[in-house]
PADRENLUM-946279 format. One record per residue (C-alpha): residue in three letters; x, y, z. Coordinates in steps of 0.5 Angstrom, whole numbers, plus 2048, in hexadecimal, padded with zeros to 3 digits. Each point is the difference from the previous one (the first is absolute). Last residue first. Layout:
BEGIN
ALAXYZ;...
This chain:
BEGIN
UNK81384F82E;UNK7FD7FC807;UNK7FA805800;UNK7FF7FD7F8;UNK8027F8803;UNK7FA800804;UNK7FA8037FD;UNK8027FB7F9;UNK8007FB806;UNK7F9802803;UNK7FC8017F8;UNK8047F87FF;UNK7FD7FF806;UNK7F98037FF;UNK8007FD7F9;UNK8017F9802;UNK7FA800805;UNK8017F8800;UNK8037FD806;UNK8057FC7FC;UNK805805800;UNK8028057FC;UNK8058077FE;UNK8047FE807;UNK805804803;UNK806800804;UNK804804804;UNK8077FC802;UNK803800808;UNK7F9800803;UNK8007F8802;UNK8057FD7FB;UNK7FD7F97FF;UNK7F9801802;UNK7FF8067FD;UNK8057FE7F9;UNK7FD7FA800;UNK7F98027FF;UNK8028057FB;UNK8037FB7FC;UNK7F87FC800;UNK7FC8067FF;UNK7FC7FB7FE;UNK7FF8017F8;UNK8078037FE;UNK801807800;UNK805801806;UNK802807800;UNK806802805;UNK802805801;UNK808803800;UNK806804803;UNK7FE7FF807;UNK8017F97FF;UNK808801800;UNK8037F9801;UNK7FC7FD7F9;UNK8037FB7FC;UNK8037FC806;UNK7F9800805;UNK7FB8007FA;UNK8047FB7FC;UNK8027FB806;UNK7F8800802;UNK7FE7FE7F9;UNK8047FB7FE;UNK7FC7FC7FB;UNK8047F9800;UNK8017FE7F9;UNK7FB7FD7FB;UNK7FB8047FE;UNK8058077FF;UNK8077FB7FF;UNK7FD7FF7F9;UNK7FF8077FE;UNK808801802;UNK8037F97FD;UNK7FC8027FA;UNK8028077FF;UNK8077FF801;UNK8048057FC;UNK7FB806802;UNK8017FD808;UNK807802801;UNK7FD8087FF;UNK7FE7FE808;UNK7F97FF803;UNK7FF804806;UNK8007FC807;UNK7FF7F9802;UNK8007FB7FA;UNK7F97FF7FE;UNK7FE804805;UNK8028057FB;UNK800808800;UNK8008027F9;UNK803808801;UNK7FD8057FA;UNK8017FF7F9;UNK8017F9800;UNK8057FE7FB;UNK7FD7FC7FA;UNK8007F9800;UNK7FE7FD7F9;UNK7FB7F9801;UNK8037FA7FB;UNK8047FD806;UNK7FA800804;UNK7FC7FC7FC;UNK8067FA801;UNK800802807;UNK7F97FE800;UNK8007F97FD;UNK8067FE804;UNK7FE803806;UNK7F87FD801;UNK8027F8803;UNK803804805;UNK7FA803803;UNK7FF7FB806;UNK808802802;UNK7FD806803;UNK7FF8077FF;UNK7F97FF7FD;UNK7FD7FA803;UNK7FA8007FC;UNK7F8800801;UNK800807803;UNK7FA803805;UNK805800806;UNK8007FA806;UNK800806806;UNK8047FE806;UNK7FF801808;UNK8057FB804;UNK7FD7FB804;UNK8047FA800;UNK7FA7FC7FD;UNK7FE8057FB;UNK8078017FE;UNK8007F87FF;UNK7FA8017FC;UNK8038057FC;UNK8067FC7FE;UNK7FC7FB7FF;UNK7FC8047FA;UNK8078037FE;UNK8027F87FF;UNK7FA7FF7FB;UNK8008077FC;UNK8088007FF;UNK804805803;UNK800807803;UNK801803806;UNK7FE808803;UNK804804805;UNK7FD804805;UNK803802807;UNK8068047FD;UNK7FD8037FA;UNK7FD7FD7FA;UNK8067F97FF;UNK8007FC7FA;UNK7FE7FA7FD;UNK8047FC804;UNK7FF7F97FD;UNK7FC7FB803;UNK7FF7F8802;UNK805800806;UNK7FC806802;UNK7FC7FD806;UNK8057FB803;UNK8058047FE;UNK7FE806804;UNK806804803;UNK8018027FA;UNK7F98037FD;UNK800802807;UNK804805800;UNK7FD8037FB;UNK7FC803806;UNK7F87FF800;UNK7FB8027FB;UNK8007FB7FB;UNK7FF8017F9;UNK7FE7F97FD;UNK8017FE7F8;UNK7FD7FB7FB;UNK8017FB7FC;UNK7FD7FD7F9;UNK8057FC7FC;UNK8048057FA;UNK8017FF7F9;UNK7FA8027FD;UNK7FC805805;UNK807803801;UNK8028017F9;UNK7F98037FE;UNK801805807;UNK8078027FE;UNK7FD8017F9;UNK7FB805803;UNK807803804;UNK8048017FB;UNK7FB8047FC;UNK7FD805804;UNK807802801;UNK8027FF7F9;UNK7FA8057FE;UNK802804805;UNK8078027FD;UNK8047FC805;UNK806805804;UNK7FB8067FF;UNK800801808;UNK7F97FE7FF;UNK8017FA7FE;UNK8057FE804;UNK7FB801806;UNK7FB7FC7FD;UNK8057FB7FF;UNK802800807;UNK7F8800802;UNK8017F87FE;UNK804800806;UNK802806804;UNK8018067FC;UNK802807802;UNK8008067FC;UNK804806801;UNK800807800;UNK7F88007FE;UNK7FE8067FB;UNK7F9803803;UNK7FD8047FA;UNK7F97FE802;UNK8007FB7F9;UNK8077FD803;UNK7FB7FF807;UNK7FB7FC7FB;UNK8047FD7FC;UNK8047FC806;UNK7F97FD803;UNK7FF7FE7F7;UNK8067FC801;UNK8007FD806;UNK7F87FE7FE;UNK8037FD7F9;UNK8057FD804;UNK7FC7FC805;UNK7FB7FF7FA;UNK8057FC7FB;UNK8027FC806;UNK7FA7FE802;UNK7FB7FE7FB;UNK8067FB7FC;UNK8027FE809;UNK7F87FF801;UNK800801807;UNK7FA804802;UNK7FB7FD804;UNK7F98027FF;UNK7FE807805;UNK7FD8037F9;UNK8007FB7FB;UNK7F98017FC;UNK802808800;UNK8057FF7FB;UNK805806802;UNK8077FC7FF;UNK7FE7FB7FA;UNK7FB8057FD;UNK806805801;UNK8067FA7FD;UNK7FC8007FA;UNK8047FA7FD;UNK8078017FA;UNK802805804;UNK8048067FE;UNK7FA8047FF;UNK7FF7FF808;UNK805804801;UNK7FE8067FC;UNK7F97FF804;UNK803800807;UNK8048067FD;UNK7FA8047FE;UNK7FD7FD807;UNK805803805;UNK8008077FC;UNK7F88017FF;UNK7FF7FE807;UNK7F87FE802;UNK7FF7F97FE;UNK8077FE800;UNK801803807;UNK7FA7FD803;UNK8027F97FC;UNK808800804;UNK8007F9802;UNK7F97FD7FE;UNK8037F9800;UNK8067FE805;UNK807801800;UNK805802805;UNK8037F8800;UNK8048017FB;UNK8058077FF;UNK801807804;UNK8018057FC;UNK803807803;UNK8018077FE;UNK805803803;UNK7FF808801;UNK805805801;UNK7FC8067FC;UNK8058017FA;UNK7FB8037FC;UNK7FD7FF7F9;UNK7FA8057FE;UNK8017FD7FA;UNK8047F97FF;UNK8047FF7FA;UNK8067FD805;UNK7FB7FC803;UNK7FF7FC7FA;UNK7F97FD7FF;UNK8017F97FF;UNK8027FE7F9;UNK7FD8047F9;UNK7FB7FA7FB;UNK7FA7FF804;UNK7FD7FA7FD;UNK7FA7FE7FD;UNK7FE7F9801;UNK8027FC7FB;UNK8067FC803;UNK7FD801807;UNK8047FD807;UNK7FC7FC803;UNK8027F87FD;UNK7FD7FA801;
């Protein structure tokens, strides 16, 4: 099955260069991205149906498609339905960051970086100008294609305990990976779907909280191997162009490098399958915090989470949506946020 269109119009410039920008200032925002796990259906749908900027862009998006990614994501028939169909998801986690970012562009807030964890790291290239969009896009529908062909199903578990434990325990873990670890008293695990079930009622039985994730692969484990020949060899037709702005990586701990534009396989494949990194991130690659704000346009605000309970008040934070609905008042109440801050 394929997911990006050959007959479908198409756009023909790349991502919005920030370098064209009007209105454009250097206002210390990092855009953020968070990755799978943050989805569910209907997000976004009141900034759809009432900002011209946010829909034109989910619009220009959804063109590149070779399926109707709105009457996927806004059916009404699907309201509170799981959402974990990797070919939906994907595509329509970075559609939403995609289309977030335009909306703040659109308002003349350049960020000064961007910040990407997991799948939300290809959404942040692309904004950096690293990936044109369409190979944004791109990269991670055929990502989801090779996933639901190659891989067995899996699963990952976010865990609100110390890391720590994922060393201490063997007993509960020795059939997980290491995933990644959000902040100090939260990590996440990842594996292959039957041995995380057990994984999870061992954690049940001991008493540690933890959330199994609407996901039906191991991302950042060895579970999503079976993709990387076949991904890597599409990634090595994709041209890497030097982001315009920092690139922060989880995927490799701070900003990316000039290093990754000659391995551009090595770099898009280390996104899903190494250890997203976020708390050694934040912490290495930003030791003045008064210097920025941060803006998390995923789903969630799943990173703007992390960085409350991970770093108390020592990062300003702010979210464009969550899942509570009233997407309007809080994209009103961050644009209100960030104008008194610039």
């Amino acid at each position: 099955m394929t997911f990006i269109s050959k007959d479908r119009p198409q756009t023909g410039d790349s991502a919005n260069s920030l370098s064209n920008l009007h209105a454009a200032t250097d206002t210390g925002l990092i855009f953020m991205f968070a990755g799978q796990g943050s989805q569910y259906f209907q997000m976004g749908r009141e900034l759809y149906d009432h900002n011209e900027v946010f829909r034109r862009h989910m619009d220009r998006c959804d063109r590149l498609l070779s399926f109707d990614l709105r009457d996927v994501l806004y059916n009404d028939a699907r309201k509170g339905a799981e959402f974990d169909t990797v070919e939906w998801t994907h595509p329509a986690l970075f559609c939403l960051g995609y289309s977030l970012a335009q909306v703040l562009i659109d308002q003349g807030y350049r960020p000064a970086g961007v910040l990407g964890h997991s799948l939300g790291e290809y959404i942040a290239a692309t904004i950096a100008g690293m990936l044109a969009l369409e190979d944004g896009l791109g990269l991670v529908v055929q990502q989801a294609q090779i996933l639901k062909q190659t891989c067995a199903e899996g699963s990952m578990i976010t865990v609100m305990d110390s890391p720590e434990l994922y060393r201490k325990r063997p007993d509960i873990f020795f059939r997980a990976t290491l995933g990644g670890i959000n902040y100090d008293k939260s990590f996440f695990v990842s594996g292959l779907a039957d041995d995380l079930q057990r994984v999870l009622t061992a954690l049940n039985s001991a008493s540690v909280f933890s959330v199994q994730l609407p996901v039906r692969y191991g991302f950042h484990s060895s579970a999503i191997d079976p993709a990387e020949s076949e991904f890597r060899n599409i990634c090595r037709s994709v041209r890497l162009a030097k982001p315009q702005i920092p690139l922060y990586s989880c995927a490799l701990g701070g900003v990316v490098g000039d290093h990754v534009l000659d391995a551009a396989d090595e770099y898009l494949w280390r996104i899903p399958r190494g250890e997203a990194q976020f708390q050694t991130m934040v912490a290495n690659s930003f030791p003045n915090p008064e210097r920025y704000a941060f803006i998390d346009l995923s789903a969630t605000a799943t990173l703007s989470g992390f960085l409350k309970y991970g770093f108390g008040d020592r990062y300003t934070h702010h979210f464009a949506i969550n899942q509570f609905g009233r997407n309007l008042d809080s994209m009103a109440t961050l644009l209100s946020r960030i104008s008194l801050q610039n």
